[in-house]
N, CA and C atoms as an extended XYZ file, in Angstrom:
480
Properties=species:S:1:pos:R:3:atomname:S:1:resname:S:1:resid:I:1 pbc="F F F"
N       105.188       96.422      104.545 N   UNK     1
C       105.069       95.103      103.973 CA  UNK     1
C       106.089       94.863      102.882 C   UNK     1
N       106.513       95.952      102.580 N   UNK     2
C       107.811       96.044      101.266 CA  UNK     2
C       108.914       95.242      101.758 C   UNK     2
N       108.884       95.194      103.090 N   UNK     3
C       110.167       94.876      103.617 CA  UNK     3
C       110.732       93.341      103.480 C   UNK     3
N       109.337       92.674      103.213 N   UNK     4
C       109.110       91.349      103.114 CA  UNK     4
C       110.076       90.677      101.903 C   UNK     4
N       109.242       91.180      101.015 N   UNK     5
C       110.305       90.889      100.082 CA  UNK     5
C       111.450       91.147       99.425 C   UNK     5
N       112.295       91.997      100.604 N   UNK     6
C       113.814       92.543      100.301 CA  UNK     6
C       114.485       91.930      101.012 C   UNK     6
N       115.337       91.405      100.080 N   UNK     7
C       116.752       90.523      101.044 CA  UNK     7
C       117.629       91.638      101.894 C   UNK     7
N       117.827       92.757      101.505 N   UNK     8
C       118.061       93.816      102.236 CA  UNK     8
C       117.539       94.836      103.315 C   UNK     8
N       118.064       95.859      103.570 N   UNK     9
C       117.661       96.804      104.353 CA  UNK     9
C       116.424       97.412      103.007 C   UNK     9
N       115.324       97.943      103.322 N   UNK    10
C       114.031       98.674      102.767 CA  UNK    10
C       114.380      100.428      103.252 C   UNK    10
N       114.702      100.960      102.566 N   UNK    11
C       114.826      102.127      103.049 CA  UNK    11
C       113.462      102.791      102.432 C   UNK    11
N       113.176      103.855      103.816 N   UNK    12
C       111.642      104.937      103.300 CA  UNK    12
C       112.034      106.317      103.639 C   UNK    12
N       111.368      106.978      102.122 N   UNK    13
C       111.421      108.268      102.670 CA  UNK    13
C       109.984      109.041      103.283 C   UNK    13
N       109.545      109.387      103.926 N   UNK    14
C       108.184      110.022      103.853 CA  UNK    14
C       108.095      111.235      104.474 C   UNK    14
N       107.152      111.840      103.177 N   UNK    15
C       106.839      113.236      103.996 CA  UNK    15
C       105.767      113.414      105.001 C   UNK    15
N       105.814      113.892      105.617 N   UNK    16
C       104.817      114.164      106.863 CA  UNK    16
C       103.818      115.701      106.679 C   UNK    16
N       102.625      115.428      106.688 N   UNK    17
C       101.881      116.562      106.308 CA  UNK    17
C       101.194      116.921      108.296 C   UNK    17
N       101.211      118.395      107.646 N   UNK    18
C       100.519      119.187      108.580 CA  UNK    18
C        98.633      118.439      109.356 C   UNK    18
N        98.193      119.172      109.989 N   UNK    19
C        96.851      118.710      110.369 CA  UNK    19
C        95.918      119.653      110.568 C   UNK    19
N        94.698      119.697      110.002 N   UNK    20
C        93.601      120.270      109.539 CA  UNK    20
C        93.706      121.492      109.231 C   UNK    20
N        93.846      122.688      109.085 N   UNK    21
C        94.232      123.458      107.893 CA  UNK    21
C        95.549      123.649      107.700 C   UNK    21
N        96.458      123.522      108.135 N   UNK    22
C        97.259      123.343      107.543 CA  UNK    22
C        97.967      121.567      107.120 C   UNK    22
N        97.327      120.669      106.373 N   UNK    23
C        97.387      119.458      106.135 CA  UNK    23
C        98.330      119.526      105.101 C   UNK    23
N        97.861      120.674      103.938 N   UNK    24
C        98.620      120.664      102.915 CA  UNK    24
C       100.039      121.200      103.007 C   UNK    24
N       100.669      121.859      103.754 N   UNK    25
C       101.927      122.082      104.301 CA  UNK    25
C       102.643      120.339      105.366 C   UNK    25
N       104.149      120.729      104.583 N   UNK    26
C       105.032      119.373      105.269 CA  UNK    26
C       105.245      120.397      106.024 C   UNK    26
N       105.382      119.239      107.192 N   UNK    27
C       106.168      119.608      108.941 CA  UNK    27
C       107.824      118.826      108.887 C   UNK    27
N       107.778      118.177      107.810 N   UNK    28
C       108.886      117.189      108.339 CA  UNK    28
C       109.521      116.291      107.635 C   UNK    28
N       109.922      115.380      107.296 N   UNK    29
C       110.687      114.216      106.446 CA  UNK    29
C       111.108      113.217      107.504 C   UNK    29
N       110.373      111.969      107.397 N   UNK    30
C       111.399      110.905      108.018 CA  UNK    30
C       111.775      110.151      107.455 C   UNK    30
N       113.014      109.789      107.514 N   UNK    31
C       113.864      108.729      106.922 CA  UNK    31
C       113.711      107.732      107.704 C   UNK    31
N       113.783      106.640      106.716 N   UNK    32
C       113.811      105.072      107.756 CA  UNK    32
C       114.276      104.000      107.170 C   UNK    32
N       114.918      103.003      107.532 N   UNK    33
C       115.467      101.762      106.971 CA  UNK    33
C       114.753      100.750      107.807 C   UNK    33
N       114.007       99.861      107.233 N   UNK    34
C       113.441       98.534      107.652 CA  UNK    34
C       113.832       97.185      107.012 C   UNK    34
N       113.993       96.458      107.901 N   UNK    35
C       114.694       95.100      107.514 CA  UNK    35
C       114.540       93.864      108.329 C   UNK    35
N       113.835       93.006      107.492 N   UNK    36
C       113.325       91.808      108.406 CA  UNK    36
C       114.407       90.677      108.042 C   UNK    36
N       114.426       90.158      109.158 N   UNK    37
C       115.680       89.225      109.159 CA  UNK    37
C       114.708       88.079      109.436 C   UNK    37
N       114.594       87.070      108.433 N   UNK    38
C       113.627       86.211      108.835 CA  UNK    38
C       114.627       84.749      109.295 C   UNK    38
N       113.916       84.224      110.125 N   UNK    39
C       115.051       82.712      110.431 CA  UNK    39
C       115.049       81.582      109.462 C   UNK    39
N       115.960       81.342      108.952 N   UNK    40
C       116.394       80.533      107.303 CA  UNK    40
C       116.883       81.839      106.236 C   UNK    40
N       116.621       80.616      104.855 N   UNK    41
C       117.422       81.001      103.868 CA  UNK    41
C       116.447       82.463      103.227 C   UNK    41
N       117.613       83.210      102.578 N   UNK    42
C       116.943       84.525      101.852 CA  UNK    42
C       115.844       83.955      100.971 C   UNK    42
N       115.694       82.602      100.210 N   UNK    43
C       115.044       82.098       99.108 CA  UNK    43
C       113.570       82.153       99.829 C   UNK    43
N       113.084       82.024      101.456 N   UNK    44
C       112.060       81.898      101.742 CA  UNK    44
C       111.255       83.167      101.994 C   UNK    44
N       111.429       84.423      100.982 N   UNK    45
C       111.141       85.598      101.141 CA  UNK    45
C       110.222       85.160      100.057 C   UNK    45
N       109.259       86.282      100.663 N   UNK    46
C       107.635       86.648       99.615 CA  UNK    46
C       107.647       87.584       98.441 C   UNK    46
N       107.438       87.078       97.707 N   UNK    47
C       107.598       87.493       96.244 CA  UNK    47
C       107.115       89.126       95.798 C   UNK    47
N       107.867       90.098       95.508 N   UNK    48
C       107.074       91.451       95.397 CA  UNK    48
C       105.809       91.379       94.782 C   UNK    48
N       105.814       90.702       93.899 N   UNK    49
C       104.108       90.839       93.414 CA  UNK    49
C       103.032       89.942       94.167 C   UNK    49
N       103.068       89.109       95.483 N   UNK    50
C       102.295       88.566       96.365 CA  UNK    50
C       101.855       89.820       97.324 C   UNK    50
N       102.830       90.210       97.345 N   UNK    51
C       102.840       91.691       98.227 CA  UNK    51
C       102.051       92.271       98.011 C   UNK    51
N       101.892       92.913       96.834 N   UNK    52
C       101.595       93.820       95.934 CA  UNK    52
C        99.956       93.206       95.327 C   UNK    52
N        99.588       92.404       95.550 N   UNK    53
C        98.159       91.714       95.086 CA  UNK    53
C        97.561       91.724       96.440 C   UNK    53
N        98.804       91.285       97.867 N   UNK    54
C        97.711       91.276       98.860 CA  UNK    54
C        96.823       92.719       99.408 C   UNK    54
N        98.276       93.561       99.115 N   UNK    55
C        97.554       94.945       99.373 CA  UNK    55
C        96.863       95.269       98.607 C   UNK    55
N        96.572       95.231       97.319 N   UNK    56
C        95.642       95.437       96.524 CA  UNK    56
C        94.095       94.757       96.922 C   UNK    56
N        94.337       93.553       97.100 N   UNK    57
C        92.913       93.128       97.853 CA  UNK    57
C        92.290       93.529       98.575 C   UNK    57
N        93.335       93.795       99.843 N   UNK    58
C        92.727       94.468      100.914 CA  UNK    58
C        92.142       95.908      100.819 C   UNK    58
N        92.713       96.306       99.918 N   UNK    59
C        92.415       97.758       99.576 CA  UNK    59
C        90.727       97.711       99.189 C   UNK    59
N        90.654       96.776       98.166 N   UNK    60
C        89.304       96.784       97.693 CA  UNK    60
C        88.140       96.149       98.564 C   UNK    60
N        88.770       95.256       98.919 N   UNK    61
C        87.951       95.038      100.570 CA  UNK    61
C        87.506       95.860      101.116 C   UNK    61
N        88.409       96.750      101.849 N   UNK    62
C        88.178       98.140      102.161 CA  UNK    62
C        87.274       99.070      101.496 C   UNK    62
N        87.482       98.866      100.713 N   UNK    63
C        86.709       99.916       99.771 CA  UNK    63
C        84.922       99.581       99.125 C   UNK    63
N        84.760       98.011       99.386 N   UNK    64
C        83.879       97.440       99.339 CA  UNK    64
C        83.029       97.835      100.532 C   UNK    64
N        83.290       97.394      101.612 N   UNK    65
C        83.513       97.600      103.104 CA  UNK    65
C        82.525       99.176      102.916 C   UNK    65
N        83.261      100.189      102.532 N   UNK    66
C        82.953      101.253      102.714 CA  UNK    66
C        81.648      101.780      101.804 C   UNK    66
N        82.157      101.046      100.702 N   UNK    67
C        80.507      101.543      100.001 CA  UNK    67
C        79.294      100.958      100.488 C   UNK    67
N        79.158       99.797      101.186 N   UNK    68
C        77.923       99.454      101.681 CA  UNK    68
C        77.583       99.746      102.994 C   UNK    68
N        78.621      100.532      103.369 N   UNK    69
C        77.966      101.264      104.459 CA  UNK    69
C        77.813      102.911      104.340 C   UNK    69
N        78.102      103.309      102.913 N   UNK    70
C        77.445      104.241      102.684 CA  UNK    70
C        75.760      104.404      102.335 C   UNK    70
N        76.181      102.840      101.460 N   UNK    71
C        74.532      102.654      101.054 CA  UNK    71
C        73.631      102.233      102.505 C   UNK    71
N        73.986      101.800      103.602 N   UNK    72
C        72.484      101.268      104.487 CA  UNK    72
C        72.446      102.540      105.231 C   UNK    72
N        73.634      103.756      105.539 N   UNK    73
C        73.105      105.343      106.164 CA  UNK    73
C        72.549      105.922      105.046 C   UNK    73
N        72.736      106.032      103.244 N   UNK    74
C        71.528      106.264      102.938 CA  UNK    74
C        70.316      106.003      102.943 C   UNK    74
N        70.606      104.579      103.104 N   UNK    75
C        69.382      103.829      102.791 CA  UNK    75
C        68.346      104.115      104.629 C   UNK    75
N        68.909      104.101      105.466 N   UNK    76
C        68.363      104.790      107.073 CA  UNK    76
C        68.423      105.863      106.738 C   UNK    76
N        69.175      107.194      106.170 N   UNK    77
C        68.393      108.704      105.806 CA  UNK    77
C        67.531      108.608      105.398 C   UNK    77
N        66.961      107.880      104.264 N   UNK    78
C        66.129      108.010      103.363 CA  UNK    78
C        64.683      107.728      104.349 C   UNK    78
N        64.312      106.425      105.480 N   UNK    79
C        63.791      105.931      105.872 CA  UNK    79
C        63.362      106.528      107.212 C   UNK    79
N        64.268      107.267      107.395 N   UNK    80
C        64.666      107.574      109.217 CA  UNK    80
C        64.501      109.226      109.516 C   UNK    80
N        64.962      110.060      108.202 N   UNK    81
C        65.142      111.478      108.678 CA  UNK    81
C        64.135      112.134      108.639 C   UNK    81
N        62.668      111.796      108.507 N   UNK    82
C        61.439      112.463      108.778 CA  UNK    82
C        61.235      112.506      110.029 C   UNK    82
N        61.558      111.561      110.879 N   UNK    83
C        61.077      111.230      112.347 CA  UNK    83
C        62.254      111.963      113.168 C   UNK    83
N        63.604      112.393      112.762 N   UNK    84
C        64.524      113.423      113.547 CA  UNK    84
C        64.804      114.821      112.466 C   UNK    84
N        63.365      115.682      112.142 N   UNK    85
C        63.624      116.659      111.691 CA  UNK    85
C        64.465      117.442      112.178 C   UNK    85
N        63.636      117.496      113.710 N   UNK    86
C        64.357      119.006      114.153 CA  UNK    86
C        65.820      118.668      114.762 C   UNK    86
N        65.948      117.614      115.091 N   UNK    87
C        67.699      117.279      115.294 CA  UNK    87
C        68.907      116.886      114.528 C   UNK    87
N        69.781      117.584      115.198 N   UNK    88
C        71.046      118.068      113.875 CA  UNK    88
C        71.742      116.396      113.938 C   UNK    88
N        71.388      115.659      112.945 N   UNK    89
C        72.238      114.467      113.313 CA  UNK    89
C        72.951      114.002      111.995 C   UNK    89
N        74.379      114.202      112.506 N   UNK    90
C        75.791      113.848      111.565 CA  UNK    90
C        75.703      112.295      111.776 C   UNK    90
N        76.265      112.000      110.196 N   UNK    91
C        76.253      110.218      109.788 CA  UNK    91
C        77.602      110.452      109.279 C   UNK    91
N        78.209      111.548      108.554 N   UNK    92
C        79.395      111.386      108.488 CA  UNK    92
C        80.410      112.430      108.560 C   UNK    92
N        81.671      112.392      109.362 N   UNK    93
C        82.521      113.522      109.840 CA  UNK    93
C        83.808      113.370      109.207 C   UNK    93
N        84.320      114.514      109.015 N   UNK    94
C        85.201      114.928      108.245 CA  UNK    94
C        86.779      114.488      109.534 C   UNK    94
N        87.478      113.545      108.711 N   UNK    95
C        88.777      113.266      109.762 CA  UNK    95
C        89.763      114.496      109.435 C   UNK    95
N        91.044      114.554      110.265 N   UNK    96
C        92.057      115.240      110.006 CA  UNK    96
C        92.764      115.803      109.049 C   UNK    96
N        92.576      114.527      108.074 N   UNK    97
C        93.260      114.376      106.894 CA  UNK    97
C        92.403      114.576      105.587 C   UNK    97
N        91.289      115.030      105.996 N   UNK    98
C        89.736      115.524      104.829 CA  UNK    98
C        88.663      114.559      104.487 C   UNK    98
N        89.203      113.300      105.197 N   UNK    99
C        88.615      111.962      104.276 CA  UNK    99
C        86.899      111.885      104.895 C   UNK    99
N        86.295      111.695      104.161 N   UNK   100
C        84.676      111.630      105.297 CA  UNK   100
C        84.755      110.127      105.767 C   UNK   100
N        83.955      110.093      106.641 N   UNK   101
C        83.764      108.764      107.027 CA  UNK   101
C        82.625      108.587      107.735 C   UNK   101
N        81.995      107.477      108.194 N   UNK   102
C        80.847      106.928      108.684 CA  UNK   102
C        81.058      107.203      110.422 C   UNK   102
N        80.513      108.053      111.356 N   UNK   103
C        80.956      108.536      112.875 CA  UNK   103
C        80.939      107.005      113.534 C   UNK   103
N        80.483      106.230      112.646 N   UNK   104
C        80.922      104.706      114.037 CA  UNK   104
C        82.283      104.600      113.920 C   UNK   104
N        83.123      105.114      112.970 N   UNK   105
C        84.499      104.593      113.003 CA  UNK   105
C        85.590      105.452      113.671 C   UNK   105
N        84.562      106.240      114.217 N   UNK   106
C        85.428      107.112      115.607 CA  UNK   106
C        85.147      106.840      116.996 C   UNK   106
N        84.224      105.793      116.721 N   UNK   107
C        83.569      104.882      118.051 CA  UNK   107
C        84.796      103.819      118.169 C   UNK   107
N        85.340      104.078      119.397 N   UNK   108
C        86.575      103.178      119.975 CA  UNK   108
C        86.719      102.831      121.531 C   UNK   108
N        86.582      101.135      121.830 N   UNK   109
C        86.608      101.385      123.231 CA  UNK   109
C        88.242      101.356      123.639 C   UNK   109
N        88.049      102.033      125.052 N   UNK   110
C        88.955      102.228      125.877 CA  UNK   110
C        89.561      101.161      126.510 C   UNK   110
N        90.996      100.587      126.623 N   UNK   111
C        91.287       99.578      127.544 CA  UNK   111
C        92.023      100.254      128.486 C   UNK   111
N        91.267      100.551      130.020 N   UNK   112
C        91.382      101.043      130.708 CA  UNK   112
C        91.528      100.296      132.176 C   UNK   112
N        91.686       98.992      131.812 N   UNK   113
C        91.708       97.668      132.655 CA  UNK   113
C        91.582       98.150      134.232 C   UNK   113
N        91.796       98.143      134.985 N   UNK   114
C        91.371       98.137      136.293 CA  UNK   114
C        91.288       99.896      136.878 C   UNK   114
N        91.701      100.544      135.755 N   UNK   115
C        91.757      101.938      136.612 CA  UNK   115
C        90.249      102.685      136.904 C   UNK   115
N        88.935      101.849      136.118 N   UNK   116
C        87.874      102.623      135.665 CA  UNK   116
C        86.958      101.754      136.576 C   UNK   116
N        86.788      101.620      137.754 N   UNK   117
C        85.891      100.786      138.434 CA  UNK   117
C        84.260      100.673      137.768 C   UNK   117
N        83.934      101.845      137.807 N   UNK   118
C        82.636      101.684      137.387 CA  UNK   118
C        81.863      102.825      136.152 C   UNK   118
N        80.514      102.632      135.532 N   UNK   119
C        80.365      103.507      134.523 CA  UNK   119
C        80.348      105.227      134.917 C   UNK   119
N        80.566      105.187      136.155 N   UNK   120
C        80.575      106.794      136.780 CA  UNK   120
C        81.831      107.419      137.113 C   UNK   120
N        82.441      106.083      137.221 N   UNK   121
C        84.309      106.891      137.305 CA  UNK   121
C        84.534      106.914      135.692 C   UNK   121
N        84.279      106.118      134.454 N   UNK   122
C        84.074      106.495      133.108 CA  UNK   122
C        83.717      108.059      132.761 C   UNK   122
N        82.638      107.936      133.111 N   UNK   123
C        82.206      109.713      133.043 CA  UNK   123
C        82.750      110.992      133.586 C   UNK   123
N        83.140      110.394      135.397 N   UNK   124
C        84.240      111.750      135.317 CA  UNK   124
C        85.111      111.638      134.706 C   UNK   124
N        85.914      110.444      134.054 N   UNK   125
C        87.172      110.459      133.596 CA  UNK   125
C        87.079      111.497      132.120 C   UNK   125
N        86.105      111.191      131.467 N   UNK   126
C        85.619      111.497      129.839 CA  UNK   126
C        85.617      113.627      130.251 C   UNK   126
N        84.591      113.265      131.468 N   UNK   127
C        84.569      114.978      131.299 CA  UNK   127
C        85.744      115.791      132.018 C   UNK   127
N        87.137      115.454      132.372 N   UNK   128
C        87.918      115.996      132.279 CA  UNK   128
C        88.624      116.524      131.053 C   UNK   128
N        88.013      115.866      130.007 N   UNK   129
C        88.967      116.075      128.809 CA  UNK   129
C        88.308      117.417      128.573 C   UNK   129
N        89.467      118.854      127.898 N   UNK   130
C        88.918      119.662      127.541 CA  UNK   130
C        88.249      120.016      126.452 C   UNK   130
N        87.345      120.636      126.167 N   UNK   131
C        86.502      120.692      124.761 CA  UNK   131
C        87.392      122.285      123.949 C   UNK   131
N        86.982      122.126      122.914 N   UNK   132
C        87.599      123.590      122.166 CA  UNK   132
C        86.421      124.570      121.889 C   UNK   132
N        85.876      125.632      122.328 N   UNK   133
C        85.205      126.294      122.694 CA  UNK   133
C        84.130      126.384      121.118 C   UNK   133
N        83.158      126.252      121.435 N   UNK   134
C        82.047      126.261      120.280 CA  UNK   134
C        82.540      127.327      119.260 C   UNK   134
N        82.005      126.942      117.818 N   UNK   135
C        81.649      127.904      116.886 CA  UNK   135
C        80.956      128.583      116.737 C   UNK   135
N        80.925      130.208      116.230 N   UNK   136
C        79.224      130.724      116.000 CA  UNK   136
C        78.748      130.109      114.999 C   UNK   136
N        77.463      130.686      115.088 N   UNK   137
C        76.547      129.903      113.839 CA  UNK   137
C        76.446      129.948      112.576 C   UNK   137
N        77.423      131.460      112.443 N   UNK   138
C        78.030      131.705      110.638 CA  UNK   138
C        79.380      130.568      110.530 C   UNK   138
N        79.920      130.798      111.491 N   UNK   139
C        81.451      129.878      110.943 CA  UNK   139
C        81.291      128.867      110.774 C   UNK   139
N        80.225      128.081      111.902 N   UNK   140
C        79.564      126.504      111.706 CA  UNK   140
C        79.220      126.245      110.439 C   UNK   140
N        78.756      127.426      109.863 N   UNK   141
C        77.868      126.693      108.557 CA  UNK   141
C        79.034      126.992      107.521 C   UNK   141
N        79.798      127.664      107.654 N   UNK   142
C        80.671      127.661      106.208 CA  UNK   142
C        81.994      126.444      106.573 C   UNK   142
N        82.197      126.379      107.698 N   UNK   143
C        83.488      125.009      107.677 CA  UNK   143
C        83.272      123.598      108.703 C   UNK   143
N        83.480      123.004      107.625 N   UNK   144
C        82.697      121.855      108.005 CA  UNK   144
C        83.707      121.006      109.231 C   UNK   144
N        83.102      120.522      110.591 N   UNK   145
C        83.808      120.279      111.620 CA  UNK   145
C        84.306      119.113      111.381 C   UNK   145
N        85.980      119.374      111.972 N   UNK   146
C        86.480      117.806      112.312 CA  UNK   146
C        86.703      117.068      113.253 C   UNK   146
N        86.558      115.598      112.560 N   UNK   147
C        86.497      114.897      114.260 CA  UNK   147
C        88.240      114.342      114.024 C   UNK   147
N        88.243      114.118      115.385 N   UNK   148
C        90.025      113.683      115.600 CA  UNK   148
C        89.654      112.496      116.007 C   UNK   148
N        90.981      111.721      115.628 N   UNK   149
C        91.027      110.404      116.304 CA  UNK   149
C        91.739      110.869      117.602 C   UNK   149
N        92.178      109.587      118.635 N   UNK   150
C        92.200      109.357      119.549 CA  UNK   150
C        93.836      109.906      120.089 C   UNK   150
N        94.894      109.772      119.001 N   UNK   151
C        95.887      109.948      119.140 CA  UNK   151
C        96.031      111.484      118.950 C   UNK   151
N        95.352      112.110      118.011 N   UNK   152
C        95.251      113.365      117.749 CA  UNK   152
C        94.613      113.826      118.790 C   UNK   152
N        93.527      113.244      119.591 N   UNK   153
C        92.773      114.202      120.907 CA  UNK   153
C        93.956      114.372      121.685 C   UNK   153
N        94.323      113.274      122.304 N   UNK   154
C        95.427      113.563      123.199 CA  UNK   154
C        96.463      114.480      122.789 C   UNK   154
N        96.591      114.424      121.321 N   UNK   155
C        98.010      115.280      121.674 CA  UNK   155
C        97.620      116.568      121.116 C   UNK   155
N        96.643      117.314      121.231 N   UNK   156
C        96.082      118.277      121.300 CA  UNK   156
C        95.443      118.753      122.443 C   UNK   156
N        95.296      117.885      123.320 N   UNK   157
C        94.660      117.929      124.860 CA  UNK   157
C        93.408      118.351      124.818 C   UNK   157
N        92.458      118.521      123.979 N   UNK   158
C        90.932      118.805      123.910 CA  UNK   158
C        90.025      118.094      123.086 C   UNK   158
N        89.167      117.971      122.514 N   UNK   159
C        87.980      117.608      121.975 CA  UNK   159
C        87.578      118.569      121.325 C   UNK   159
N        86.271      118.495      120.355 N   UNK   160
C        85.649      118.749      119.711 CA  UNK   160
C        84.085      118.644      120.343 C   UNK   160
């Protein structure tokens, strides 16, 4: 969004971190130059601090967003977890990058437009994917499991 308000080329540097234990190790550096060439005069560029307030909003949006849906899975633990004692049920999973989050936001549908005829070609399709072979029950309990997004399943070729 920086790019917006540079009459120029936006050059980025970024480091690229590793994934799940090794996160804290760089793999890499990419360099990049971005530059929007908008149609008219340079004068009709967006002001760095419009920029800079919208992302800030959104941020807290976000962040709003997120605390009240921490509060209604407490507020359903609090209400709900007598009646599923004996079942192990996760409300929130640890992503790639350490961050916890709420497991609906690893709920993503598929646009799979005509290749998936029906909910049973869905299912064989799903159980081809390979899984990564269970934990024992000491390692389970000392490291806490992560879920991958979608881009990370694939390019790891298995599941969790």
């Amino acid at each position: 969004r920086h790019c917006l308000s540079a009459a120029g080329p936006h050059k980025l540097v970024i480091e690229l971190q590793g994934v799940g234990r090794r996160r804290q190790l760089s793999v890499g550096v990419l360099h990049g130059d971005i530059e929007l060439r908008p149609a008219g005069p340079v004068t009709g560029l967006v002001p760095e601090l419009g920029i800079s307030a919208q992302i800030h909003n959104e941020e807290q949006q976000r962040t709003e967003v997120m605390r009240q849906v921490f509060e209604s899975l407490d507020r359903w633990w609090a209400n709900y977890h007598e009646l599923y004692r004996t079942r192990h049920i996760r409300l929130f999973a640890q992503t790639e990058s350490s961050l916890f989050l709420p497991v609906t936001s690893f709920i993503t549908p598929l646009e799979a437009g005509r290749a998936l005829d029906s909910p049973s070609h869905a299912l064989r399709w799903v159980s081809l994917i390979g899984t990564e072979p269970a934990a024992s029950a000491s390692e389970s309990a000392a490291v806490e499991p992560r879920w991958h997004s979608l881009p990370a399943l694939w390019a790891k070729g298995r599941a969790t």
